[in-house]
C-alpha positions in Angstrom: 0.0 0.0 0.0 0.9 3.5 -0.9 1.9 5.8 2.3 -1.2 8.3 3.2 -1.1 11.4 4.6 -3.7 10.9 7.5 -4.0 13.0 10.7 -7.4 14.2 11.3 -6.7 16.8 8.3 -3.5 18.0 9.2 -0.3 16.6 7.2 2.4 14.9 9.1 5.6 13.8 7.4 4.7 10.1 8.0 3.4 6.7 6.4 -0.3 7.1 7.6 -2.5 3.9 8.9 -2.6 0.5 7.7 -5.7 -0.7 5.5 -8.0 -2.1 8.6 -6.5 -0.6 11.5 -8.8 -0.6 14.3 -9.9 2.2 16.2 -7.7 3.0 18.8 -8.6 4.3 23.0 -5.5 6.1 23.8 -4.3 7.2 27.5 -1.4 9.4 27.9 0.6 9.2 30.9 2.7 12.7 31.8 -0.3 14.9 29.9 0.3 18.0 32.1 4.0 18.4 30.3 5.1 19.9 27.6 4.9 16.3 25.2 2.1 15.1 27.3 -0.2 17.6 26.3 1.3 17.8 22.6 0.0 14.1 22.8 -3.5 14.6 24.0 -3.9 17.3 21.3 -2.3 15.6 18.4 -4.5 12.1 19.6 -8.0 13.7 19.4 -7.2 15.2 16.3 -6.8 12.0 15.0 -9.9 10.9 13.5 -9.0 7.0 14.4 -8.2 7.3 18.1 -9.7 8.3 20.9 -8.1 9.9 23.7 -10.0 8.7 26.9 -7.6 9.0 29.7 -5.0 11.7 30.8 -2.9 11.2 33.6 -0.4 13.1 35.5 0.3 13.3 39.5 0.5 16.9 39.8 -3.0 17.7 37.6 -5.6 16.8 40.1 -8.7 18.4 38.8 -7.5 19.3 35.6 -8.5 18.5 32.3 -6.2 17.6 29.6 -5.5 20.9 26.8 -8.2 20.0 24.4 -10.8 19.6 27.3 -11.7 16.6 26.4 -11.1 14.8 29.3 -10.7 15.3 33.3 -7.2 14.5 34.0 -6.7 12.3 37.1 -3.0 11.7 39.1 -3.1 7.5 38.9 -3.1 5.1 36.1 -5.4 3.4 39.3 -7.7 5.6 38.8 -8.3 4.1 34.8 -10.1 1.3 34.0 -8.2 -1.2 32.0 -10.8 -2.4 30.2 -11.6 1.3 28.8 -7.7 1.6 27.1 -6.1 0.0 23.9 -3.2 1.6 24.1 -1.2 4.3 26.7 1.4 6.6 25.2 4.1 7.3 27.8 6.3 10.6 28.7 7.2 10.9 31.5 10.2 9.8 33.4 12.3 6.2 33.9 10.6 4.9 37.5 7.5 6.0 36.5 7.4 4.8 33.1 8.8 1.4 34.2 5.2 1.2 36.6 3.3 2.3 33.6 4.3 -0.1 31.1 4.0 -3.1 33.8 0.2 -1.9 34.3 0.3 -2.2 30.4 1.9 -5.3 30.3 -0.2 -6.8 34.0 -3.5 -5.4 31.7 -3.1 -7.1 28.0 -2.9 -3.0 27.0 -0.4 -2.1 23.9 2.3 0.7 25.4 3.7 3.4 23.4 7.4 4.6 25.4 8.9 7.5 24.3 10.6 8.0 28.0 14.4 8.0 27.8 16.6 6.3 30.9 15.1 2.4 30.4 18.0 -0.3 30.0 18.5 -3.3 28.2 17.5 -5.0 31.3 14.5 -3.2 31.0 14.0 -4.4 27.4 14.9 -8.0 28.5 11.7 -7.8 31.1 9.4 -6.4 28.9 10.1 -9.4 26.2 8.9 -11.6 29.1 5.8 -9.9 30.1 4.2 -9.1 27.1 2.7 -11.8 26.6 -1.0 -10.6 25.4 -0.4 -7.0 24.4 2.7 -5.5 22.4 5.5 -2.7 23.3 7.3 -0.2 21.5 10.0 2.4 22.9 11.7 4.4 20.8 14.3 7.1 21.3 12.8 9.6 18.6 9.0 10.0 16.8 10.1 12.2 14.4 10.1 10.3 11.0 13.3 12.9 9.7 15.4 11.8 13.7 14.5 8.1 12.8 15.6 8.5 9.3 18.8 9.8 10.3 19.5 7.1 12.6 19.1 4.6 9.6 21.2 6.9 7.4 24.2 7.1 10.1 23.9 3.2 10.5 24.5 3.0 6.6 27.7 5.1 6.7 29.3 4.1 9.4 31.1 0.8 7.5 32.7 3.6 4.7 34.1 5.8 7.4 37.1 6.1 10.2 36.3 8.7 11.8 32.4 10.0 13.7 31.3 11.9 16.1 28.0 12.8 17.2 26.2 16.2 18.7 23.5 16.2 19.9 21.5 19.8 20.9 18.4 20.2 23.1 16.6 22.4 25.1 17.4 23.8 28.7 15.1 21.9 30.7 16.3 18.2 29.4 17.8 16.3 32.5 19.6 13.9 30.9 22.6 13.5 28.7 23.3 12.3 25.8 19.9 11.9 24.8 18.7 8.6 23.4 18.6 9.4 20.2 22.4 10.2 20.3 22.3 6.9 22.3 20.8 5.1 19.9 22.4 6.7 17.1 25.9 5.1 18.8 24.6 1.8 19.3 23.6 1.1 15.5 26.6 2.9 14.2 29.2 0.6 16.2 27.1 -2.2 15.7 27.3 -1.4 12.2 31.4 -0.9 11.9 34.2 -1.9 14.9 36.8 0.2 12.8 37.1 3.4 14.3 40.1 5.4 14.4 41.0 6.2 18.1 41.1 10.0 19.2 44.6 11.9 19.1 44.2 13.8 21.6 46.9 13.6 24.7 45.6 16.7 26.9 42.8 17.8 27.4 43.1 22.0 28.8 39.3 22.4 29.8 38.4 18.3 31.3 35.6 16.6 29.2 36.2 19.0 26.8 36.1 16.1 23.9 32.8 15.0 24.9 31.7 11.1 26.5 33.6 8.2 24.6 31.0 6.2 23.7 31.0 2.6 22.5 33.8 1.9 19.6 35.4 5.3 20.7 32.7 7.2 19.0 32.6 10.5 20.8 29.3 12.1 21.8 29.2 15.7 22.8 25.5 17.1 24.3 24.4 20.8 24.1 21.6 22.6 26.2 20.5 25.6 25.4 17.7 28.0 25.8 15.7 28.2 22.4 16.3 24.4 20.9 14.1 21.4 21.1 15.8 18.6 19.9 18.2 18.5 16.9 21.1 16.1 15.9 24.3 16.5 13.8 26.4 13.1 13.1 29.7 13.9 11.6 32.0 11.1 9.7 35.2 11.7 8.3 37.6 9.7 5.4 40.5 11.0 3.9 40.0 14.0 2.2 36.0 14.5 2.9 33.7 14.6 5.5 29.7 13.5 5.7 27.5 15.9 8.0 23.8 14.6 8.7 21.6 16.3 10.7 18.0 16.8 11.9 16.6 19.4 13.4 13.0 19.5 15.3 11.9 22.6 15.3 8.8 22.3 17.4 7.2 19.4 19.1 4.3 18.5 16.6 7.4 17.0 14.5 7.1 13.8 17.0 3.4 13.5 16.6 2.7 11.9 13.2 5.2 9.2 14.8 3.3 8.8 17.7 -0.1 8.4 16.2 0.8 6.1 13.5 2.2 3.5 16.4 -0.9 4.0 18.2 -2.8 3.2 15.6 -0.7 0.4 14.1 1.2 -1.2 17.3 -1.4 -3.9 16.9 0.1 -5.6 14.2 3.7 -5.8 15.6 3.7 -8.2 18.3 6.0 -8.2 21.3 8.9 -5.8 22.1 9.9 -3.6 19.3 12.7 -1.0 19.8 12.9 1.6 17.5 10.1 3.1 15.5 12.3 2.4 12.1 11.0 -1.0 12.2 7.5 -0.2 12.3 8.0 1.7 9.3 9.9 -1.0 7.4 13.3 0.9 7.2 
């Protein structure tokens, strides 16, 4: 089938719903932050889910930014029975409870929380048993497309190093895109020149050395969102990728396609570029 353009009317940059995808009830965990509530907006205007729970511990008595629904401070405070599928931002301990209730509930889980752990991933392989998982590091279709693009290069270059750039309020560093980026590129190639340098005058100065002596560097600053550079260098030329996210609705059309199509990929899945077949 042909990629569609489907988002309640507005264009996303993504490959739209499979021919008889069910409608989906979403809940979104975190919906009082800033992705939270870009969630509950960008799921009800998505004529084939339904947003029917918003939860966040420090919204008692809200309602989610479209109005469409009270928000309440517990995922005990939701009826399993009344979700298909909970989209998750919020942090590492608390996603970890939510995506057990998921699992514990037979209800499909949508993670785009950064901090879980291949031990993490190991668990969830065992407890999804009757409902199906996806994390990813990155929604935006351009971020996972980059990802792919770096993992492609990497075997025809010495030399990388990765920067990533994000706004002031991110707590942690490298991101895991950047994180993710470095695990498929030194998957992808174990021949990487080593780094010359012998002093450094201001310490950590060159950045984290991450696995295969890949370096990452991480910026925050006031006035980004989330963008990515990943530079590789041969003899006599270098390879710059980057993508930049220039506001938050960029990670929607990712979101909403997995709600909508996290049905048909059963398990585990980590990584939104194999949902998309890439």
């Amino acid at each position: 089938m042909s990629p569609v353009l489907h988002n309640g009317g507005r264009a996303h940059n993504f490959l739209g719903p499979l021919e008889g995808t069910e409608f989906m009830r979403v809940a979104v965990t975190g919906s009082a932050g800033r992705m939270g509530s870009a969630v509950c907006e960008a799921v009800v205007a998505d004529q084939e889910l339904d947003l029917v729970a918003a939860v966040d511990p420090s919204a008692q008595g809200q309602t989610d930014p479209t109005g469409s629904v009270g928000m309440v401070t517990s995922l005990e405070d939701v009826s399993p029975t009344d979700v298909d599928v909970l989209v998750d931002f919020t942090v590492a301990d608390a996603a970890r409870e939510n995506i057990s209730w998921c699992a514990e509930n037979g209800i499909h889980a949508v993670i785009g929380t950064s901090g879980l752990t291949e031990e993490d991933f190991s668990l969830y392989r065992e407890i999804f048993t009757s409902s199906n998982c996806l994390v990813a590091p990155n929604f935006a279709i351009g971020a996972v497309l980059l990802m792919r693009f770096a993992e492609m290069a990497a075997p025809f270059f010495p030399t990388a190093e990765i920067i990533e750039l994000h706004h002031d309020k991110k707590i942690d560093a490298p991101s895991g895109t950047a994180m993710g980026t470095l695990k498929r590129m030194a998957e992808a190639s174990g021949d990487w020149g080593s780094d010359p340098t012998e002093h450094e005058n201001l310490p950590g100065s060159r950045g984290g050395l991450g696995d295969g002596g890949i370096t990452v560097h991480s910026v925050r600053l006031r006035g980004l969102v989330a963008h990515q550079e990943v530079l590789l260098g041969g003899d006599g030329e270098t390879l710059t990728l980057r993508h930049d996210s220039l506001d938050r609705s960029s990670f929607m059309g990712g979101i909403t396609f997995a709600c909508r199509v996290i049905g048909e990929h059963r398990g585990v899945t980590v990584g939104l570029d194999a949902y998309l077949g890439i």
